[in-house]
C-alpha positions as CSV (number, residue, x, y, z in Angstrom):
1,X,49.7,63.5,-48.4
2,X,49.3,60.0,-49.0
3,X,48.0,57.9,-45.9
4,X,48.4,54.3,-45.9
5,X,45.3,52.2,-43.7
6,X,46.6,49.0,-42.5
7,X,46.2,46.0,-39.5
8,X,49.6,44.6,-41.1
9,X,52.8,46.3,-40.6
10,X,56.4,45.4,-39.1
11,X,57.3,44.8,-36.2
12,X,55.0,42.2,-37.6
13,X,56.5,39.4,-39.5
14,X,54.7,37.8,-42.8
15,X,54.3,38.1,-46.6
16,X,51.9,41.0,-46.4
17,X,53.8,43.2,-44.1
18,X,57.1,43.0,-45.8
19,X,54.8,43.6,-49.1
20,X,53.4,47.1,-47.5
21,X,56.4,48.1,-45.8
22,X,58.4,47.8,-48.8
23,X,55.8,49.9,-51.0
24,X,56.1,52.4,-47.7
25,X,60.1,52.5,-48.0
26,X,60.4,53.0,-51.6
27,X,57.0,55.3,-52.4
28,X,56.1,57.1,-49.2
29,X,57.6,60.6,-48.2
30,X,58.5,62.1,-45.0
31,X,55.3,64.1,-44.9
32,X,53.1,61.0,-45.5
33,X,51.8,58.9,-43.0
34,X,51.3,55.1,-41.7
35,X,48.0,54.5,-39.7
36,X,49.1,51.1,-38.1
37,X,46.0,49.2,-36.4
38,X,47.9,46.6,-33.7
39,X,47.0,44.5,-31.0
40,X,49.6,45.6,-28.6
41,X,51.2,49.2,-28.7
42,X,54.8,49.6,-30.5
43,X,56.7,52.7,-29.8
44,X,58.1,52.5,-33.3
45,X,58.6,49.5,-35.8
46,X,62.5,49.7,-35.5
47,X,62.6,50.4,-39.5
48,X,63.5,53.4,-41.1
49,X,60.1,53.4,-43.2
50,X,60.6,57.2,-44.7
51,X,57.0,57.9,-43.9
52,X,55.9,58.8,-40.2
53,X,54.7,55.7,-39.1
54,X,52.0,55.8,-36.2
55,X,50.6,53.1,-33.8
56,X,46.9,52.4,-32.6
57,X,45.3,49.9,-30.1
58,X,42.5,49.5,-28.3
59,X,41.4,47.5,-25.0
60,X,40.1,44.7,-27.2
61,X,42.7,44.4,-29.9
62,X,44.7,42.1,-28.1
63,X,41.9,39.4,-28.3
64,X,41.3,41.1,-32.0
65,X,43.2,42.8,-33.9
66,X,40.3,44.0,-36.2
67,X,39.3,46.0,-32.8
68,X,42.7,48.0,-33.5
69,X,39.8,49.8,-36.3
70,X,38.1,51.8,-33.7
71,X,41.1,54.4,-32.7
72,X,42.1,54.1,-36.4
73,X,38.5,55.6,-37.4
74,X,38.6,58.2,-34.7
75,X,42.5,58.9,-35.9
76,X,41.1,59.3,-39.3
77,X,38.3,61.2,-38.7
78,X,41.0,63.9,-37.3
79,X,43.2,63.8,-40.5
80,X,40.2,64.3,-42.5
81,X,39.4,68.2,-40.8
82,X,43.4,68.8,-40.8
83,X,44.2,67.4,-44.6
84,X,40.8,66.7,-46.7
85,X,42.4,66.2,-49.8
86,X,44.6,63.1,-48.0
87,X,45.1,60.1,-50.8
88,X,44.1,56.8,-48.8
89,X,45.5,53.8,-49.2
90,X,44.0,50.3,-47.6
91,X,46.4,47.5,-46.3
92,X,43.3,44.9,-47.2
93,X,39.6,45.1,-47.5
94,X,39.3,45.0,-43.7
95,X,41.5,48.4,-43.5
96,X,39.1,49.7,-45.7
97,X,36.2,49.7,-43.7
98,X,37.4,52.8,-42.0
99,X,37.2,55.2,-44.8
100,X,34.1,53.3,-46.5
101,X,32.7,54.7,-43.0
102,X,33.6,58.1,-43.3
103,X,32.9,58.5,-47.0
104,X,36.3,59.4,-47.9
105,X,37.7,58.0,-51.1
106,X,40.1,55.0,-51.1
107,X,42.2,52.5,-52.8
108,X,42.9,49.2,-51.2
109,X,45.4,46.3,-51.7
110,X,44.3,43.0,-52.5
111,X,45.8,39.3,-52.0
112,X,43.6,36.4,-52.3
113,X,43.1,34.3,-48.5
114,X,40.9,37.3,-47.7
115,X,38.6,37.4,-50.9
116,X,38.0,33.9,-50.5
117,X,35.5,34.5,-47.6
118,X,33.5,36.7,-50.3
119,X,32.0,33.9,-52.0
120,X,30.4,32.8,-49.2
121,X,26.7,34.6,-48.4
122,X,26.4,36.8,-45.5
123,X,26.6,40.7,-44.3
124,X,30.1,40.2,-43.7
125,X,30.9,39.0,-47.1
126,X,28.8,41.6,-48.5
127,X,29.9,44.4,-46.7
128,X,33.6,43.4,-48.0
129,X,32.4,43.4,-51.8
130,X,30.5,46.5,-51.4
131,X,33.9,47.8,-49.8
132,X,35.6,46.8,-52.8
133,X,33.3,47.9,-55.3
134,X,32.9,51.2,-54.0
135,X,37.0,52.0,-53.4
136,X,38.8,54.4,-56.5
137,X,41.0,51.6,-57.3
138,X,42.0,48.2,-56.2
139,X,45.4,46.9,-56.1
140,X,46.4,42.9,-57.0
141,X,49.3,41.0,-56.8
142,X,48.9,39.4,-60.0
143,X,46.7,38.0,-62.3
144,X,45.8,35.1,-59.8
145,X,44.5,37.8,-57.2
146,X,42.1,39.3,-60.3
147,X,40.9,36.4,-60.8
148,X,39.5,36.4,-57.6
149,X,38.0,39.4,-57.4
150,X,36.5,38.6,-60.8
151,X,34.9,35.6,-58.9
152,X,33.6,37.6,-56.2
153,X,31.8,40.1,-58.7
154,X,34.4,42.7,-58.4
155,X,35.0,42.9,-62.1
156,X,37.1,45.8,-63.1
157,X,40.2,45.0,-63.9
158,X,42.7,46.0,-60.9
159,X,46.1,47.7,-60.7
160,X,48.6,44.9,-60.7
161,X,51.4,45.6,-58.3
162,X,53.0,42.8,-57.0
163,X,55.7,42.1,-54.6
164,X,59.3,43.6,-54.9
165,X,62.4,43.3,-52.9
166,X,65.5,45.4,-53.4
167,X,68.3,44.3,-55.6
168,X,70.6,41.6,-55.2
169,X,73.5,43.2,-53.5
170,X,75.5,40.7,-56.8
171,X,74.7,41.0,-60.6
172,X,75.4,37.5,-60.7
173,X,74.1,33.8,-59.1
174,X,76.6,32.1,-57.1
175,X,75.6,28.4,-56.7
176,X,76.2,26.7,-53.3
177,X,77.7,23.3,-53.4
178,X,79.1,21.1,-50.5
179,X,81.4,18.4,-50.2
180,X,78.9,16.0,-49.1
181,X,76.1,16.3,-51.9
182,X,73.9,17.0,-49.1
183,X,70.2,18.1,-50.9
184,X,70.0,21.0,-47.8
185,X,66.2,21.7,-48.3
186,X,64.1,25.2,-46.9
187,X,61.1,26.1,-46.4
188,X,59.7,29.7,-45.4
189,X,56.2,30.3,-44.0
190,X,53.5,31.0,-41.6
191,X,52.7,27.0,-40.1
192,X,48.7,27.2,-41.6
193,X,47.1,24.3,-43.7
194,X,47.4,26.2,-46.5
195,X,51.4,26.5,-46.8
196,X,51.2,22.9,-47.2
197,X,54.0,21.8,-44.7
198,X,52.2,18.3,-43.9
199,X,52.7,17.4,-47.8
200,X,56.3,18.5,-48.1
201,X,57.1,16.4,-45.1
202,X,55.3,13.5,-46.2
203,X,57.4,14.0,-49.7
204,X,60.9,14.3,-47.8
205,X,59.9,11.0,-45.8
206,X,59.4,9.7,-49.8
207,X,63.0,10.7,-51.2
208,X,65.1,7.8,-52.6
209,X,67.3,5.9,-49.6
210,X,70.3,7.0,-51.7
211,X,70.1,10.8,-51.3
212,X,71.3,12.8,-48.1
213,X,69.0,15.3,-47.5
214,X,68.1,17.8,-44.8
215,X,64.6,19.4,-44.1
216,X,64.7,22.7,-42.3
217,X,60.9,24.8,-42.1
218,X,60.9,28.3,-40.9
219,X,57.7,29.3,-39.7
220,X,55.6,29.5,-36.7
221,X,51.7,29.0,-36.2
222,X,48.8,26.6,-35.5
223,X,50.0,23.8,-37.3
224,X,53.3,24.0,-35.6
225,X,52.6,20.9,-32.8
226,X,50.8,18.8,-35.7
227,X,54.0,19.5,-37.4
228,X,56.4,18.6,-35.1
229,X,54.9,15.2,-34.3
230,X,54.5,14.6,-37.9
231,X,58.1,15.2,-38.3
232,X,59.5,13.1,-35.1
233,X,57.3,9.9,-36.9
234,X,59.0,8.0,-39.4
235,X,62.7,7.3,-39.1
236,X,63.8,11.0,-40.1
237,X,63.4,12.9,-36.8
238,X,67.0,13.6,-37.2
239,X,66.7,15.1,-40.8
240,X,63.7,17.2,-40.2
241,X,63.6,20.6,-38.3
242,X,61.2,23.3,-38.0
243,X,62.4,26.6,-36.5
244,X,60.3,29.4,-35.4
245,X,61.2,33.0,-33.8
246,X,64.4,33.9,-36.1
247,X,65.7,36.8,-36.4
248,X,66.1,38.6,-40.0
249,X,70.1,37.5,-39.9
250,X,69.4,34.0,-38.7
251,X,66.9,33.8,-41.8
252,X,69.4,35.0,-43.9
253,X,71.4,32.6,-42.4
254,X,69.3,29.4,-43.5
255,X,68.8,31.4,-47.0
256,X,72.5,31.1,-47.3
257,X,73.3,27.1,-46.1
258,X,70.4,26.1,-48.1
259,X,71.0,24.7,-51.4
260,X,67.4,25.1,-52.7
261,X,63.8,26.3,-51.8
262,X,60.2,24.1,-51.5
263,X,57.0,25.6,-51.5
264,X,53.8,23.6,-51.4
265,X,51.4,25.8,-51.1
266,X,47.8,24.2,-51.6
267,X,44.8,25.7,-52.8
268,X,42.3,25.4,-50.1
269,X,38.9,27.1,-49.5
270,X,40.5,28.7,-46.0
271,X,43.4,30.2,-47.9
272,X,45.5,30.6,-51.1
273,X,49.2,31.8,-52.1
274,X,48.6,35.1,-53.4
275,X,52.3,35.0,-55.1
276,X,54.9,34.0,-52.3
277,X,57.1,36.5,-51.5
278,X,59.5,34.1,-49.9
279,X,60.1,32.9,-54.0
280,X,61.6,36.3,-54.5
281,X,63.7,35.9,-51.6
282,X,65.0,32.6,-52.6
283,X,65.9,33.7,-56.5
284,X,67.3,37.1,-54.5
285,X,70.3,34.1,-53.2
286,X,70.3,31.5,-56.1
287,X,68.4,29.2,-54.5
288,X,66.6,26.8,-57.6
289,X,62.8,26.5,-56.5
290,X,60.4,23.7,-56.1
291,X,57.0,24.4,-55.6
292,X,53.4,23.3,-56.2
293,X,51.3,25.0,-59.1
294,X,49.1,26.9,-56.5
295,X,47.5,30.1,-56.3
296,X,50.0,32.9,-57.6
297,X,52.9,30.7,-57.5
298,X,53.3,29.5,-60.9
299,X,53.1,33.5,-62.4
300,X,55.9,34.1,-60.0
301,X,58.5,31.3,-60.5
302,X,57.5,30.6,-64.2
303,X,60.1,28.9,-65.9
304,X,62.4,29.5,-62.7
305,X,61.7,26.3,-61.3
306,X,60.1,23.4,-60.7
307,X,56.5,22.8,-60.8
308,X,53.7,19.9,-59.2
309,X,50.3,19.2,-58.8
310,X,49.6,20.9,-55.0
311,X,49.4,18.3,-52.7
312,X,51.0,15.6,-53.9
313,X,54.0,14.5,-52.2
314,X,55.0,12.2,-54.5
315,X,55.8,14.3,-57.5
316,X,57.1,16.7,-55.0
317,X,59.7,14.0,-53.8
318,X,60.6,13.2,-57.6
319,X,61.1,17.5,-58.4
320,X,63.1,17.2,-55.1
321,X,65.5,14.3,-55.7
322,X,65.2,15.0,-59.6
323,X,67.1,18.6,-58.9
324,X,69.1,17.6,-56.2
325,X,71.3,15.2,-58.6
326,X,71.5,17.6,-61.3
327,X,73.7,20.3,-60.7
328,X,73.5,21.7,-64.2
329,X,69.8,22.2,-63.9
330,X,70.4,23.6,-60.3
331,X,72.3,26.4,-61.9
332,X,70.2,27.2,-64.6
333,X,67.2,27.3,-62.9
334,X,68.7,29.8,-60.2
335,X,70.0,32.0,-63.1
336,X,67.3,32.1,-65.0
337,X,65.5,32.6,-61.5
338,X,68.0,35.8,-60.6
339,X,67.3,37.2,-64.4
340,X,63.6,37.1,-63.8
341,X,63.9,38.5,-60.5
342,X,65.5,41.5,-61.6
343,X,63.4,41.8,-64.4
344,X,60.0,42.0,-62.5
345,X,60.2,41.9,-59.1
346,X,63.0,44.7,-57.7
347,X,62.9,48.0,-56.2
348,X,64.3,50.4,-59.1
C-alpha cells in the first residue's frame, strides 16, 4: 500500500496540489491511501482521485494548518499496526515530520519556497534538513529544486519528477487571432511578492501607446489590495483586471480568450518558482509564453518562449509588445511550446 502524507490537496487550489493530485490520479490504486491534513474538514475533494482519499483536522488547524499534523500522526500511528510494510510518501518536508516521528521510512516531495527557510540557522531549519536527510528518497521538480537542496546540505542527488498534466485533448496548436489585434494578456497565480504581479503591471503600464492590450491576473492572496490599487493608478484602470475565486471552467475560459501567457516570477529570499505549472497549462492551449528567467522557469519553457531578467518591467514590456506584433513568432513559439509539452511534461 502506498500512503501519500500531505497538508496540500484539492479542494485546495495551487501549483502544489494540482502537482500531488495529479501523481494521486495517474499512480495511486484503489487500495492506496491519501492522508490529507486540512484546516477545515471536507467530506470528500469532489475528484475522482483513484486512491481513497481521507480528511484530518484539528481544533487549531483553522488558525494553522500545520496543526492538521496532530490527527495525521495519531492516523498514522494506526496504519502502522494495521499495514507495517506501508510505502510513505510526503507532500513536503513539513508532511514529513510525521513519519520522521514515528520512525517509519519515507520519501518526500520537494519544491523550492520551502527549502529556502533551511539556510537560515535555527531548530526549525534544522529539524527540516535533518528530515530531509534522513527520508529514503527525495523527490524534485527539476534541476532548479536540487539545486536547492544542494545549498541546504542535502547533497544526494534527488528523483526528478516534475509536473505533468494530461494530454492535449488536440495533436495540434491552434493559434487564436482576433479582428482587433488586441495583445489579450494572462496571468495565473497565487497574489504573493514572489509571482511578481507588481512588475508585470508596471510593464503593461510601459507598452507602446500604439498597441491594444488587455491585462487580466487570476489569482487571489495578500498582495491582492496592493494590486488592485496599483492597477486603478495610471490611466489603465480600464485595461487591467485581476480576478479571484474562478471556477476550473471559468479558468479555462480566460485560457481560451487569451492570446498569450506572462509570468514574472522573481527570485526572492521569501519564495521561488519551483517550475510553474500554470506554463504547462498555457503550452497545453497554444498560448506563446513570456516569462522572467526565475527559479525553475527557464528549464520549463526553454526555447518555448520568451525570456527576461526577473523584475524588470521594462524588458518585460519589450518581450510583450515584441510578440504581440509578430504573429509568425506567436505561432512558433506555441508549437514548439505544445511539442515540448508533450514531450516532457504529460500523463502517458
Amino acid at each position: 500500500m502506498r500512503v501519500l502524507i500531505t497538508l496540500d490537496f484539492p479542494p485546495e487550489r495551487g501549483g502544489i496540489q494540482t502537482y500531488l493530485a495529479g501523481i494521486v490520479c495517474h499512480t495511486f490504486g484503489p487500495d492506496d491511501r491519501v492522508l490529507v491534513g486540512s484546516a477545515v474538514p471536507h467530506p470528500n475533494s469532489g475528484m475522482d482521485a483513484g486512491a481513497v482519499v481521507e480528511y484530518h483536522t484539528g481544533p487549531f488547524a483553522r488558525l494553522n494548518k500545520k496543526w492538521s499534523l496532530v490527527p495525521l500522526l495519531f492516523r498514522l500511528m494506526r496504519l502502522k499496526s494495521e499495514t507495517p510494510d506501508a510505502v510513505i510518501e510526503c507532500g513536503n518536508c513539513y508532511a514529513a515530520i510525521v513519519p520522521w516521528l514515528l520512525r517509519m521510512p519515507y520519501a518526500v516531495y520537494t519544491y523550492g519556497t520551502e527549502l529556502l527557510a533551511m539556510r537560515k540557522r535555527g531548530v526549525r531549519a534544522a529539524v527540516l534538513r535533518r528530515i530531509l536527510r534522513t527520508a529514503l528518497r527525495r523527490y524534485a521538480l527539476g534541476a532548479h529544486t536540487q539545486r536547492l537542496l544542494n545549498e541546504v546540505g542535502i547533497l544526494r542527488p534527488a528523483e526528478i519528477a516534475p509536473p505533468r498534466i494530461n494530454p492535449p485533448p488536440s495533436g495540434r496548436v491552434e493559434r487564436r487571432t482576433y479582428a482587433d489585434g488586441e495583445a489579450r494578456i494572462l496571468c495565473v497565480g497565487r497574489l504573493v511578492p514572489h509571482k511578481g504581479h507588481a512588475v508585470l503591471i508596471e510593464a503593461a503600464r510601459r507598452l507602446p501607446a500604439g498597441l491594444a492590450w488587455r491585462l487580466t491576473i487570476v489569482g487571489d492572496g495578500p498582495e491582492r489590495a496592493r494590486l488592485q490599487a496599483m492597477a486603478g493608478n495610471g490611466g489603465h484602470a480600464a485595461r487591467i483586471t485581476i480576478k479571484t475565486g474562478l471556477t476550473d471552467a471559468q479558468l479555462s475560459s480566460e485560457y481560451e480568450q487569451a492570446t498569450m501567457l506572462a509570468h514574472p516570477s522573481l527570485e526572492l529570499e521569501a519564495g521561488t518558482e519551483g517550475f510553474g505549472i500554470v506554463l504547462l497549462e498555457a503550452m497545453a492551449r497554444g498560448l506563446p509564453i513570456v516569462a522572467s528567467r526565475a527559479g525553475g522557469i527557464a528549464e520549463a519553457v526553454a526555447d518555448c518562449g520568451i525570456l527576461v531578467p526577473p523584475g524588470d518591467p521594462a524588458a518585460l514590456a519589450e518581450a510583450i509588445a515584441a510578440l504581440a506584433r509578430d504573429p509568425a513568432r506567436q505561432k512558433e513559439a506555441a508549437q514548439r511550446a505544445f511539442f515540448r509539452l508533450n514531450e516532457r511534461y504529460v500523463w502517458k
